[in-house]
MARDODO-101391 format. One line per 2 residues: number of its first residue (from 1); their letters; for each residue x, y, z of N, C-alpha, C, O, CB. Coordinates in pm, 1 decimal, always signed. Glycine has a CB too. Example, Ala and Ser with C-alpha at 12.3 -4.5 7.8 and 13.67 -1.06 7.14 Angstrom:
REM residues 2
1) AS) +1319.0 -569.0 +780.0 +1230.0 -450.0 +780.0 +1320.0 -330.0 +780.0 +1423.6 -331.9 +846.5 +1130.8 -447.3 +904.6; +1285.0 -225.0 +708.0 +1367.0 -106.0 +714.0 +1290.0 +3.0 +787.0 +1340.9 +113.8 +803.9 +1408.4 -59.8 +572.5;
This chain:
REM residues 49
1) XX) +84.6 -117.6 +0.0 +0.0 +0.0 +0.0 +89.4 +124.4 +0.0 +195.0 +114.4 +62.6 -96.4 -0.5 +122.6; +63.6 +233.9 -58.1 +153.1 +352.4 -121.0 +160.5 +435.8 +32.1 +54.8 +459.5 +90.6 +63.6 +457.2 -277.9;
3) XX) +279.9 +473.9 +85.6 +254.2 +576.2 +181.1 +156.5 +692.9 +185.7 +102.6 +712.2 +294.7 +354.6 +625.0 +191.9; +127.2 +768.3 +91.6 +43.4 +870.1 +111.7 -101.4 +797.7 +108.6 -200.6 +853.5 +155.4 +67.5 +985.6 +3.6;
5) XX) -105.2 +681.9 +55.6 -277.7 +611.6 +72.7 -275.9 +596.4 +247.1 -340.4 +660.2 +330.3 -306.9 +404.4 -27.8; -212.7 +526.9 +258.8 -223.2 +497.1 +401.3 -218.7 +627.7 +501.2 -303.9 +603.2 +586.6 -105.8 +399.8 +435.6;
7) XX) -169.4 +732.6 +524.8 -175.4 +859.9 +539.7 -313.1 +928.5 +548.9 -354.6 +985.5 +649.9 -105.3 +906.6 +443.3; -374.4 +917.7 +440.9 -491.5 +986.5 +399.8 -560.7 +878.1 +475.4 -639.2 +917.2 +561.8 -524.9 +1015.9 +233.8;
9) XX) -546.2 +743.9 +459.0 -697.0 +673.0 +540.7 -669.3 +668.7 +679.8 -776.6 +670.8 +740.1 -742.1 +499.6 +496.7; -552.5 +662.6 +773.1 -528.7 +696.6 +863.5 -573.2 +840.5 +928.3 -625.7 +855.8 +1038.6 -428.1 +670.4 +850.9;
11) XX) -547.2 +919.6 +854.5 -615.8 +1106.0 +870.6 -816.3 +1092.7 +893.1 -902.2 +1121.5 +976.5 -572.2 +1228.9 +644.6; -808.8 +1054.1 +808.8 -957.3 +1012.8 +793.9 -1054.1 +917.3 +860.9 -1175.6 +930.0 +845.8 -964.8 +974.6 +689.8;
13) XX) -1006.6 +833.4 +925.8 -1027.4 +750.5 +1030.4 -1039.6 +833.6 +1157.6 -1137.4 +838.2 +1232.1 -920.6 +650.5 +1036.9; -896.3 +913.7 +1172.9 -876.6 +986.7 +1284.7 -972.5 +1122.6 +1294.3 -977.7 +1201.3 +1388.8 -729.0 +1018.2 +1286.8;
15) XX) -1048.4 +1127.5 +1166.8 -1152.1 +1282.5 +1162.2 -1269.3 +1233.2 +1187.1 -1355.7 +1309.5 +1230.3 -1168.8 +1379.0 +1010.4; -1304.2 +1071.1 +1162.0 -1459.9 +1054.6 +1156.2 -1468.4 +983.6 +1321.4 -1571.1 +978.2 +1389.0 -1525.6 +933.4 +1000.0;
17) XX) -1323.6 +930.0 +1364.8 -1352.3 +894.1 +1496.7 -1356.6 +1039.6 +1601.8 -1404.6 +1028.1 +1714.6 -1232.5 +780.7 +1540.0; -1314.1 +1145.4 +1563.8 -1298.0 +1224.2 +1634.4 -1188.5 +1263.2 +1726.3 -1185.7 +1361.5 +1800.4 -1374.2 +1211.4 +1671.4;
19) XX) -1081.0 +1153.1 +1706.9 -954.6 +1205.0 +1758.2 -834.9 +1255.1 +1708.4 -781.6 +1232.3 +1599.8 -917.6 +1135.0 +1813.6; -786.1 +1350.8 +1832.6 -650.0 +1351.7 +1716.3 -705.2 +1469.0 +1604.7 -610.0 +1486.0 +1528.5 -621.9 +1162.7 +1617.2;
21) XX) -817.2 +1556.5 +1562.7 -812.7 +1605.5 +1497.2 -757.8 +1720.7 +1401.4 -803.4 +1758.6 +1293.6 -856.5 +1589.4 +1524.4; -654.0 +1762.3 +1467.7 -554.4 +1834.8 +1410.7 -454.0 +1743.2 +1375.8 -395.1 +1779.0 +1273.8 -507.0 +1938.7 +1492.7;
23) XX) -419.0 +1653.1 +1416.8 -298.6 +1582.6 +1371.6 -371.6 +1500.7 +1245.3 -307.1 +1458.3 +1149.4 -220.9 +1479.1 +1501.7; -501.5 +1486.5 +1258.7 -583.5 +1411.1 +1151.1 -587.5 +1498.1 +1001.2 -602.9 +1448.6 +889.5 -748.3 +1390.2 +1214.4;
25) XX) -570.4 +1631.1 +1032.9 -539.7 +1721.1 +910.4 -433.4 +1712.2 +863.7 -407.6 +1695.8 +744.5 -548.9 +1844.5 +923.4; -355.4 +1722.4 +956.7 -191.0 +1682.6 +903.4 -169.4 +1596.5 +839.1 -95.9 +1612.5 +741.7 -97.5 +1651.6 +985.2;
27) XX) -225.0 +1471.3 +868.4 -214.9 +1367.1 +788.8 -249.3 +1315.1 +679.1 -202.8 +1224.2 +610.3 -233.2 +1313.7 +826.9; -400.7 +1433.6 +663.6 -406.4 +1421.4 +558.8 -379.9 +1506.4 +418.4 -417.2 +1457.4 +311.8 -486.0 +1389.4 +576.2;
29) XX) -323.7 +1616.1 +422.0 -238.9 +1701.7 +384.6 -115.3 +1644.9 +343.6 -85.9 +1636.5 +224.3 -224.7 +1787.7 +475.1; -33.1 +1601.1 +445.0 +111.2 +1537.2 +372.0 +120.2 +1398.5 +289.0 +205.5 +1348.1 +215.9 +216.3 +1509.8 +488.8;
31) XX) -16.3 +1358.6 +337.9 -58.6 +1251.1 +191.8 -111.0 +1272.0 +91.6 -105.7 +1194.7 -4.1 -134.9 +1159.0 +200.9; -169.4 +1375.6 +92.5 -198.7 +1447.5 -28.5 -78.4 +1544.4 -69.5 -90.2 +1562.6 -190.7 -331.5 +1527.9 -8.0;
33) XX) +8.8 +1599.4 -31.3 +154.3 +1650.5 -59.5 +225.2 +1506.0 -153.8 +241.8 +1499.1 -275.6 +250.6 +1689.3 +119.1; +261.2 +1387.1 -33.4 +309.8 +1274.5 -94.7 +299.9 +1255.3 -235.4 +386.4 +1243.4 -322.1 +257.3 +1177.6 -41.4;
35) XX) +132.6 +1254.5 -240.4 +61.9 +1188.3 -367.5 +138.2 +1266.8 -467.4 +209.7 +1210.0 -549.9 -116.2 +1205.9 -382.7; +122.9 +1420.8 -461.7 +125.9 +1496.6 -580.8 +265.4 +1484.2 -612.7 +272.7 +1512.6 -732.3 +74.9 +1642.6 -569.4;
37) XX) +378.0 +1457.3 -570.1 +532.7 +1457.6 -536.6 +516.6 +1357.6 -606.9 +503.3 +1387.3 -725.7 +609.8 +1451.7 -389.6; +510.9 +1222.9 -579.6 +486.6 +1094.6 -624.2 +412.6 +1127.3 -791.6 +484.5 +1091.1 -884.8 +379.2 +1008.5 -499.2;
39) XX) +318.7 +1172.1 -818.2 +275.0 +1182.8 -960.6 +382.8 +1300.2 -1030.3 +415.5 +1277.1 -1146.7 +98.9 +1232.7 -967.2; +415.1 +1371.2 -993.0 +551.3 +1490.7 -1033.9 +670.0 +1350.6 -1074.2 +742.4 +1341.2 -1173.3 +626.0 +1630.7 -841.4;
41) XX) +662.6 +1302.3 -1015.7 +801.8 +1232.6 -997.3 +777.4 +1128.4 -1136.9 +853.7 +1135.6 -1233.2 +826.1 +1138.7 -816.8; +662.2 +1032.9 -1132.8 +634.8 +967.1 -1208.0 +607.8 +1019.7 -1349.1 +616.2 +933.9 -1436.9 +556.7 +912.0 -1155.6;
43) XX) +568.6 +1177.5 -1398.8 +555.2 +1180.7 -1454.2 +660.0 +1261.4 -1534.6 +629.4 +1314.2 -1641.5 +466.4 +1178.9 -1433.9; +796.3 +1270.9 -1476.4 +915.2 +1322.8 -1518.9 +984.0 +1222.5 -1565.8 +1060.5 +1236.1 -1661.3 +984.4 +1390.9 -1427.4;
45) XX) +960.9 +1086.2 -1490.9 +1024.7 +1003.5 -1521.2 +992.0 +889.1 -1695.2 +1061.2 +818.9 -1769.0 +1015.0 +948.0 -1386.0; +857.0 +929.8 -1687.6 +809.3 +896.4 -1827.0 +856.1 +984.7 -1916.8 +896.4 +939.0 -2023.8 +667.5 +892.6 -1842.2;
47) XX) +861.4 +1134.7 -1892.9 +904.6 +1170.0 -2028.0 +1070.1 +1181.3 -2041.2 +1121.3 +1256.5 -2124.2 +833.4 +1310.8 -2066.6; +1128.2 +1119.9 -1973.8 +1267.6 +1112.9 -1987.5 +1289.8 +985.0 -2076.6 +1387.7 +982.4 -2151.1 +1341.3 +1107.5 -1844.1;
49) X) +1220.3 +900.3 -2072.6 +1201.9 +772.8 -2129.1 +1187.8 +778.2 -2344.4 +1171.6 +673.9 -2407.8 +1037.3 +715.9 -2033.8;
């Protein structure tokens, strides 16, 4: 499972249980940071190809 997936469902778990909810933003923010880094990355790497 991709780090930023797990991130985001961890964040999200932590918003609908109600704890943790600031750290639950965080989490899900830097998995959504991850993600976009991760598609930047992947998609530099295709056109180098």
């Amino acid at each position: 499972m991709p780090a930023w997936l797990l991130l985001i469902i961890v964040g999200v778990v932590l918003l609908i249980l109600g704890v943790a909810i600031t750290a639950a933003k965080f989490l899900i923010w830097i998995g959504i940071a991850v993600l976009v880094v991760s598609l930047i990355m992947g998609l530099a790497r295709r056109s180098r190809v």
